[in-house]
C-alpha positions, 0 to 999 in steps of 0.5 A: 221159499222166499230169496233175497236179492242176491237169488240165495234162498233166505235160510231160517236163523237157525241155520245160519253160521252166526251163533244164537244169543242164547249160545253168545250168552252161554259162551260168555256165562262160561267164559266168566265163571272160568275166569272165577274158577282161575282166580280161586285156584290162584288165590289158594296158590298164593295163601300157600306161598306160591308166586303167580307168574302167569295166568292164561298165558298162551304159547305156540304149544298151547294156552297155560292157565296158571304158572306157579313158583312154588318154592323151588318148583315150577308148577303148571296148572290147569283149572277145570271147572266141572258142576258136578263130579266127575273122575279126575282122569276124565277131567283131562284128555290125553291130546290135552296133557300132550298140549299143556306139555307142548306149552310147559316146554316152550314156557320153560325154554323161553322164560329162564330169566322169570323162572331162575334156579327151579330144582322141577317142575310138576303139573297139577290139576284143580278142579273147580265144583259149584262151592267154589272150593278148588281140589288140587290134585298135585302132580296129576301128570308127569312130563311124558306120561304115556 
């Protein structure tokens, strides 16, 4: 086996920390079409009337990826973008509903004066298939839900 200067054996590529440019690439592809899937779900909120107060917006308690002023109601989104069909209770983990909780709660302690007099608040789930069509699953969680 062949070392380098500092006496380490010289180790393949693939066995090196540093992510493959295939992988790069794949992350990135991934990172933009979730980008594209947020920005449906976001556009089909606001044809309905909703107000987009944030979007990607990252707390102590985790990342949100859509605020939403609906009406009187606060609604905290979270896009999945999924290429084929998959249940929506497998969409969502519960460590995860318990992150999206975390960062609901810290949004709505911190953010009173953009939010004003909201009557609840509810979070909803949206999926994002090839089509582009985003499914909304409204209320697909409740505060506390165990």
């Amino acid at each position: 086996m062949r070392r380098t200067p500092t006496g380490f054996p010289d180790l393949p590529a693939h066995a090196t920390s540093e992510p493959s440019d295939a992988r790069r690439r794949r992350g990135r592809r991934n990172q933009i079409a979730g980008l594209l899937a947020e920005d449906c779900v976001a556009r089909h909120y606001a044809r309905r009337g909703g107000v987009i107060l944030e979007r990607r917006l990252r707390t102590p308690g985790g990342e949100l990826d859509l605020v939403v002023l609906d009406g009187p109601i606060l609604v905290f989104v979270e896009v999945k973008r999924r290429m084929r069909a998959v249940p929506a209770d497998e969409v969502v983990t519960h460590r995860q509903w318990r992150r999206l909780e975390a960062a609901a709660t810290h949004y709505m302690m911190s953010a009173a004066e953009k939010t004003g007099a909201i009557r609840g608040c509810r979070f909803d789930l949206a999926i994002v298939g090839p089509d582009a069509v985003p499914q909304i699953i409204e209320n697909a969680r409740s505060f506390d839900e165990h």
